[in-house]
N, C-alpha and C positions, 0 to 999 in steps of 0.2 A: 714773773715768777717771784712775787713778792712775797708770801708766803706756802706753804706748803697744800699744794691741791689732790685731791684725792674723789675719784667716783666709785660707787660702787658698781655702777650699771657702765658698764664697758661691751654691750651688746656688738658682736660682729667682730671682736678682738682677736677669737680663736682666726678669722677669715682674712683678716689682715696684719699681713707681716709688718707693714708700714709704722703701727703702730706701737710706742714704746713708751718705757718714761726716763724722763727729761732730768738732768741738773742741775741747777744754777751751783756751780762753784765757789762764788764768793758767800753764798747764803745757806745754801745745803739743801734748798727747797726743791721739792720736784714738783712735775706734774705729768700725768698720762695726755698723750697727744701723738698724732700725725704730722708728720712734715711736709706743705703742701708747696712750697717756694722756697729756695735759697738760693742767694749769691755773694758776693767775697765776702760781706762783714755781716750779714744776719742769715736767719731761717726763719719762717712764717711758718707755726704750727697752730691745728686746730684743735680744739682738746675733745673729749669724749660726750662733753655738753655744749659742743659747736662754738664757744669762746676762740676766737682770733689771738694769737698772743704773737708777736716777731721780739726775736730775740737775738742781741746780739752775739755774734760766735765765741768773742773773746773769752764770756762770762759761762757759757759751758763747758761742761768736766772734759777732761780727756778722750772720754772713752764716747761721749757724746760726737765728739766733732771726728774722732776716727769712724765712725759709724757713718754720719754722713758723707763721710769722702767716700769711703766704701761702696755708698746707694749712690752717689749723687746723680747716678747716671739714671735712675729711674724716679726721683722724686718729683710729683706733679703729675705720674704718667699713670694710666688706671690701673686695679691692684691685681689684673691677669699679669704684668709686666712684673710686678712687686713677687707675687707668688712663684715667677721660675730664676728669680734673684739666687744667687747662690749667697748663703749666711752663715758667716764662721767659717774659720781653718778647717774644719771635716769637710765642708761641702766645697772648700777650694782646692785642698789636699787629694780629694776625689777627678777634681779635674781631668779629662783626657783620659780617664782609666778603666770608665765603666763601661760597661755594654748592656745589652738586652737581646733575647731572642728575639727574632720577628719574620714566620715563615721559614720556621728551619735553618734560620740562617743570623750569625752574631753581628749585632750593629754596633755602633760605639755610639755613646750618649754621649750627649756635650755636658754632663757632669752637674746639669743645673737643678740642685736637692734642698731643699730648705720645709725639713721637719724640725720639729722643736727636739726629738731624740734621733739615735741612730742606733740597731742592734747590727753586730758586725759577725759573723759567722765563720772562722775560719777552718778551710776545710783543703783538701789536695783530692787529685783525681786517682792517686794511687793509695789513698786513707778509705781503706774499707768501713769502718762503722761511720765516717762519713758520709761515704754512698750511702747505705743504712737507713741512716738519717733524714733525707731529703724529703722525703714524701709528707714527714712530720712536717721539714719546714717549710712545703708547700703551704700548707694548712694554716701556718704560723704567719704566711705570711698574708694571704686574702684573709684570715681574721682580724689582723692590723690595718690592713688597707684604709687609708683616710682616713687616721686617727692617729698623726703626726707623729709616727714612729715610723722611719724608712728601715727595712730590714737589708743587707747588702750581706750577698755571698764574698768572701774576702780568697782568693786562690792563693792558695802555697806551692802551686806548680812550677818548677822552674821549665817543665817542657810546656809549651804553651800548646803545640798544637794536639797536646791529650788531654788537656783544658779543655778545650775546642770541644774534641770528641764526646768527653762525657754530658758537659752542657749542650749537645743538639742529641746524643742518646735518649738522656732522659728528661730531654725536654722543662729544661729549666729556666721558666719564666722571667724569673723577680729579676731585680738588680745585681750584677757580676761586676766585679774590680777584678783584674787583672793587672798586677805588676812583676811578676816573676815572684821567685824564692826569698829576694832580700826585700819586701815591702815594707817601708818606713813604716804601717801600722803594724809590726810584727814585732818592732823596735819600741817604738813609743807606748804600748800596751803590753809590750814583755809576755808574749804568747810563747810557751814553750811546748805546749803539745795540742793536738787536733783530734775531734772536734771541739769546738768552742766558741762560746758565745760572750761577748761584753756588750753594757748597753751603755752609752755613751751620749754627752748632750751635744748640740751642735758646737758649743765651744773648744768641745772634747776630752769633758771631762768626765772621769769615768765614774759612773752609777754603780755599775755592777759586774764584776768582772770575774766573780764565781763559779759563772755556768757552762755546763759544757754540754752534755748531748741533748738534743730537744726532748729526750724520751726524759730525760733524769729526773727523777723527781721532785727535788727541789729546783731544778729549771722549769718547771711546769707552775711550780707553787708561784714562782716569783712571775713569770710572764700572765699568770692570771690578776696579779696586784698590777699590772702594767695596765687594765682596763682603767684604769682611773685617772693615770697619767694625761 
């Protein structure tokens, strides 16, 4: 990484999470590459015009070598492995908490998310214009579908099992988190009323934290500027 590299054609980038760009710390050069081997004192990355480069760890930033400790567990391994990686604080913070319908019946996911955004939905099962609502965000959410925006219903219930109830009434597909009443994303996003929506990066930082019912008008305007994302 002796000077600063740069491709324009990064074909396959959007399909691989593995790939990122790179620091040198002592020089400030990057480069876009893959990680295909590491062990205690380097990492062997390939770049996006197939160039080999091993690099020692010392001389990458920070935030480079916490990222590898982070994957280290799947580096080398093919990128079906790479893709159910959980990446970033939202998608660890989600851990243990989500579910899905399947058959009538709530499963709990192993939490493993890695879109480039997250819209978060927060709703309770006794918030009437939330019920309301759903059917838009069925809609909202198969039009997103595989276009690295994970949509997550966020519960405000502190009774769980009328949670339960209303997600197998109306049969509510997408992604559920369940943490009771007091959910750290409740805190950390400063949600004071329901429904509501913020859309948030994987790091968790917040895009857009203005919108609230899927019908509203300006939550329509800005979720059609989201085709581009």
């Amino acid at each position: 990484m002796g000077s600063s590299l740069c491709w324009a054609d990064s074909s396959g980038a959007a399909d691989d999470p593995s790939l990122r760009t790179w620091t040198n710390k002592n020089t400030g050069s990057t480069v876009e590459a893959r990680p295909v081997a590491l062990n205690m004192k380097t990492v062997k990355l390939v770049t996006t015009a197939k160039k080999p480069i091993t690099m020692p760890l010392e001389k990458l930033a920070d935030e480079d070598r916490a990222w590898l400790e982070e994957h280290k567990e799947v580096i080398g391994k093919p990128i079906a492995e790479w893709s159910s990686m959980p990446s970033g604080p939202v998608a660890e913070e989600m851990k243990g908490k989500t579910y899905m319908l399947e058959n009538g019946k709530l499963k709990k996911r192993d939490g493993k998310l890695n879109p480039k955004h997250f819209i978060l939905y927060f709703s309770a099962s006794w918030c009437g214009p939330c019920r309301r609502e759903q059917p838009m965000l069925k809609k909202l959410e198969e039009r997103f579908a595989g276009k690295n925006i994970c949509f997550v219903s966020v519960s405000c219930d502190q009774d769980k099992s009328a949670w339960e109830k209303v997600v197998k009434e109306e049969k509510l597909e997408g992604i559920q988190l369940y943490a009771g009443a007091f959910d750290p994303f409740m805190d950390a996003y400063m949600i004071t009323a329901i429904p509501h929506f913020i859309l948030i990066d994987r790091e968790g930082k917040v895009i857009n934290a203005k919108m609230s019912r899927p019908s509203d008008p300006e939550t329509v305007k800005f979720l059609d500027a989201l085709e581009g994302l």
